[in-house]
RODO-2510 file (C-alpha; in nm, 4 decimals, decimal comma):
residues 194
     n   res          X          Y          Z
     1     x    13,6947     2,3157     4,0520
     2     x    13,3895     2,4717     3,9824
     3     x    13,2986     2,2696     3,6757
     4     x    13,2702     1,9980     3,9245
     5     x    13,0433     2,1805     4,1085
     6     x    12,8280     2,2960     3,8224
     7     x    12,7844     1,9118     3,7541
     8     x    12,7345     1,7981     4,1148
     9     x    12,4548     2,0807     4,1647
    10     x    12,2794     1,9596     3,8558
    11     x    12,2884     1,6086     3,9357
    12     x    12,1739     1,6586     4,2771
    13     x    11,8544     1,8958     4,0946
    14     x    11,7951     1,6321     3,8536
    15     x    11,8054     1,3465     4,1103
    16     x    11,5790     1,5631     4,3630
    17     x    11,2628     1,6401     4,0644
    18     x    11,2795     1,2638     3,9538
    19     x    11,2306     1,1672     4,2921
    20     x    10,9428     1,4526     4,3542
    21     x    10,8031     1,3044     4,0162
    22     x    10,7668     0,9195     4,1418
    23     x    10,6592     1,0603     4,4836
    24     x    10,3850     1,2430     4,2989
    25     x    10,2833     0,9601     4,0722
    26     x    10,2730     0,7437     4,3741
    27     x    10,0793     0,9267     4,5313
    28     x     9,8393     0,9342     4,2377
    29     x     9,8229     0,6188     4,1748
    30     x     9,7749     0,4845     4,5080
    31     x     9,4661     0,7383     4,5370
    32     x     9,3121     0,6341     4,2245
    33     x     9,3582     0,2553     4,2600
    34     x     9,4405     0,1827     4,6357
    35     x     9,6618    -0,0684     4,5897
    36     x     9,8302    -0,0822     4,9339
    37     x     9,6479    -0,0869     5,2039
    38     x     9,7908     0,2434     5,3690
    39     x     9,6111     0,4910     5,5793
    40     x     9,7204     0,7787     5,8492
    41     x     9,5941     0,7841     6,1542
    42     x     9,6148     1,0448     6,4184
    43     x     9,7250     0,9556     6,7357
    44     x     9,4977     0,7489     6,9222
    45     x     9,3487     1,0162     7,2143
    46     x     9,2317     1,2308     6,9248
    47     x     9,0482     0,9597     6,7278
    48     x     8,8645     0,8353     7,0284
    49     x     8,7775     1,1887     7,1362
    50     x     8,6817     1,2323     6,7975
    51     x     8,4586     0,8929     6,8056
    52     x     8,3084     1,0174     7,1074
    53     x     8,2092     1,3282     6,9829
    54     x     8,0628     1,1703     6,6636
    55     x     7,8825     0,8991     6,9010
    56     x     7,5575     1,1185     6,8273
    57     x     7,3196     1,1077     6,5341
    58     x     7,4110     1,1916     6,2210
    59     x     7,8019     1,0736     6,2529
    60     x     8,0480     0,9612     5,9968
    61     x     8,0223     0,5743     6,1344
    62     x     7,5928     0,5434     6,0687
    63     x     7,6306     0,7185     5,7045
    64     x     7,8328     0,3956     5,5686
    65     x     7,6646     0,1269     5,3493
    66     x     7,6936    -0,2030     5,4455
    67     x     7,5003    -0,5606     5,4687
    68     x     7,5694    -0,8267     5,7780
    69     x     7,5832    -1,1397     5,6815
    70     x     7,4683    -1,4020     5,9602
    71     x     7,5774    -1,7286     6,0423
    72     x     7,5256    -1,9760     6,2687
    73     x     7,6421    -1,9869     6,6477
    74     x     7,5493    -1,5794     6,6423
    75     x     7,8336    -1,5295     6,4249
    76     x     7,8503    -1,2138     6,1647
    77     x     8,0102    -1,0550     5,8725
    78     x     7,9902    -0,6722     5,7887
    79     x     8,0593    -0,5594     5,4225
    80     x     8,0546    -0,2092     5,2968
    81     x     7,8622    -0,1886     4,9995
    82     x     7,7597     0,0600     4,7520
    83     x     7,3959     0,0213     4,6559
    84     x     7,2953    -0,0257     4,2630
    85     x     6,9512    -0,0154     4,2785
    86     x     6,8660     0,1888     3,9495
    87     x     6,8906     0,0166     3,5938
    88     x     7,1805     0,1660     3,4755
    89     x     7,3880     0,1105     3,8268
    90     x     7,2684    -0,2159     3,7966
    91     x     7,4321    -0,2384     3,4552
    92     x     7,7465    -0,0956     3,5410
    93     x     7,8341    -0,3046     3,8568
    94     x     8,1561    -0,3465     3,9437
    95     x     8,2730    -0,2526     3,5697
    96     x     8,5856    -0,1724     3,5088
    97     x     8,7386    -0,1883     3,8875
    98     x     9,0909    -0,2074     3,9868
    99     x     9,0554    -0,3157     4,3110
   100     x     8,7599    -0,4499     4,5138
   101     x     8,8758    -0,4165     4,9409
   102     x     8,8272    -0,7799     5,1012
   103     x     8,5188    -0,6424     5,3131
   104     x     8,3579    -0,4133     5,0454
   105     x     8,0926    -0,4656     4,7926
   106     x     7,8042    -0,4359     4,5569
   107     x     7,4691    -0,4460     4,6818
   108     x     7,2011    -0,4904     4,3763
   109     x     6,8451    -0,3598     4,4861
   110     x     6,5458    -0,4634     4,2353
   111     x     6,2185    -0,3376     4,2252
   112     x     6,0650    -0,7335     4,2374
   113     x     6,1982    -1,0794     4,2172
   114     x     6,3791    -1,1712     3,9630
   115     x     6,5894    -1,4629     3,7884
   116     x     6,8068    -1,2548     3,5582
   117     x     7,0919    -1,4137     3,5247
   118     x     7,4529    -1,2048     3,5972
   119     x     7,7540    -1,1950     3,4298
   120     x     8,0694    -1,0780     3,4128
   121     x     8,1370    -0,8097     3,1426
   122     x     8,4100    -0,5610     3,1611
   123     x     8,5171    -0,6984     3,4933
   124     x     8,8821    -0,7099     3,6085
   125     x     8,8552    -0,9601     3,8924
   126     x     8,7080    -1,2525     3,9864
   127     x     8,3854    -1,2236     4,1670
   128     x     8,1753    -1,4568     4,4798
   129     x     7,8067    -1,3170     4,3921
   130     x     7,5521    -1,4186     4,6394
   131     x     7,1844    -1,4226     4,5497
   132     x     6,9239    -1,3150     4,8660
   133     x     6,5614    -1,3456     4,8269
   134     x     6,2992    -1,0915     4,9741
   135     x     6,3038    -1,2307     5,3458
   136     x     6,6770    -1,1846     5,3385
   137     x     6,7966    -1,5448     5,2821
   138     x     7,0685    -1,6926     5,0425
   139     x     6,9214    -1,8901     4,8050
   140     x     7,2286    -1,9087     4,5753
   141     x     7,6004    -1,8992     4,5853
   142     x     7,7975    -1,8614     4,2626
   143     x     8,1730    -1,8682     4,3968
   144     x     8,4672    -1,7601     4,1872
   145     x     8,3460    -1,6197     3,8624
   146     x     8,5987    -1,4995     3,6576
   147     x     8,6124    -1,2171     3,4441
   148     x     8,4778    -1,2748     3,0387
   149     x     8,7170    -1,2844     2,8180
   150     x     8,7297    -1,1081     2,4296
   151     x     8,5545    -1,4298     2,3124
   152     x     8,4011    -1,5724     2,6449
   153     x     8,1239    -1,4614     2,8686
   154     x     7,9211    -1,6794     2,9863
   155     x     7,5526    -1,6067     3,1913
   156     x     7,5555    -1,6804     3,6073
   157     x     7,2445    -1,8289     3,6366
   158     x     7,0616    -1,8283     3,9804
   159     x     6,9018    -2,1379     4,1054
   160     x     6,5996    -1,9544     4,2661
   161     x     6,4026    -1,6116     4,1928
   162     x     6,5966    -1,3282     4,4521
   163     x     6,5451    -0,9441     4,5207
   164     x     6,9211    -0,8309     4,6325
   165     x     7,2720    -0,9463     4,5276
   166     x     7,5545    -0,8873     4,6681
   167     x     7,9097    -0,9044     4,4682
   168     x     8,2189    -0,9480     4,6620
   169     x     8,5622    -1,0558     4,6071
   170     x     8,6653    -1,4287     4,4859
   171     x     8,6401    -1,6639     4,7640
   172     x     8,4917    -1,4272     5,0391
   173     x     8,2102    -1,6961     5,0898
   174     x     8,4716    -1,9762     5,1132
   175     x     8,7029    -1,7869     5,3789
   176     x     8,3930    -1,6224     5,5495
   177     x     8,1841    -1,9529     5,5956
   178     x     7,9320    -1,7829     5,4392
   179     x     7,6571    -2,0216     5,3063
   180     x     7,3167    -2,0775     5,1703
   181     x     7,0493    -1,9908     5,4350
   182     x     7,2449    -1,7748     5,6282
   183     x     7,0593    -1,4631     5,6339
   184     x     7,2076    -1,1057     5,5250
   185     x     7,0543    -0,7512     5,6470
   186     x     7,0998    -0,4400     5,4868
   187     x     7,1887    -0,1030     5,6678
   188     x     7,1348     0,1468     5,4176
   189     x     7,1308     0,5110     5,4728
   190     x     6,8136     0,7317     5,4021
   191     x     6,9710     0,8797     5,0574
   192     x     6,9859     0,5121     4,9327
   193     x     6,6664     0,4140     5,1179
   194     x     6,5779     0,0176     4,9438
***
């Protein structure tokens, strides 16, 4: 009888640090790639009591990133962004993401207009990137770029001279109705002033 129990015990140890092993990796994983879309929340009278005590200046909210993208009949479109606005951010890009959120982005700051063409190096997914001139216009859409390959990697090519470009995911300008002409502003904190 207590053979049986030996082996029962250390079945139920081995079972119970496997599982506290793919719990852990999990957990890694999902912090280093974000691959489900999972957050925790607190319950709701303590976020909005924490919104309205954040409602000043300086909160969490006004420190984020992020272009609006207008379109006609007053409509909008936010997108987080990091800025690249040095050479070597510029460079890097998007490089070697996992995972690109479907309202997050690249925004690509140069010092003058430019017609450098883009491409797609060491990228993992397929890219919409959307050239804006000075004023803040769209003068160029290139929709759907995929990734280069070990022998393929073709130059993107604006049509007109731009200042800022933004990168998002594949097919953002198709589902978003974003066009050329639409105009796109930039709220960027004081550390990334542009």
């Amino acid at each position: 009888m207590r053979l049986w129990y030996d082996i029962g015990m250390r079945g139920q140890l081995r079972f119970l640090l496997i599982l506290v092993i793919l719990v852990g990796l999990f957990i890694f994983l999902q912090g280093k790639f974000n691959f489900l879309d999972i957050s925790i929340t607190e319950n709701s009278s303590k976020v909005e009591e924490q919104k309205e005590e954040n409602s000043g200046e300086g909160s969490i909210e006004e420190k984020k990133d992020y272009v609006e993208i207008y379109m006609e009949e007053g409509k909008s479109v936010k997108v987080n962004v990091e800025v690249a606005k040095t050479d070597m951010e510029r460079r890097n890009g998007l490089s070697n993401r996992q995972y690109l959120g479907d309202y997050d982005g690249m925004w690509f700051v140069f010092d003058e207009d430019v017609k450098n063409a883009f491409w797609m190096k060491d990228m993992s997914m397929p890219l919409d990137i959307i050239f804006v001139d000075s004023s803040g216009f769209i003068v160029d859409i290139k929709d759907n770029n995929a990734p280069c390959t070990d022998s393929y990697c073709p130059s993107i090519p604006p049509s007109s001279t731009y200042k800022y470009v933004l990168e998002v995911n594949a097919n953002f300008c198709e589902e978003n109705g974003v066009e050329v002409g639409h105009s796109i502003t930039a709220h960027i904190n004081s550390d990334n002033d542009v």
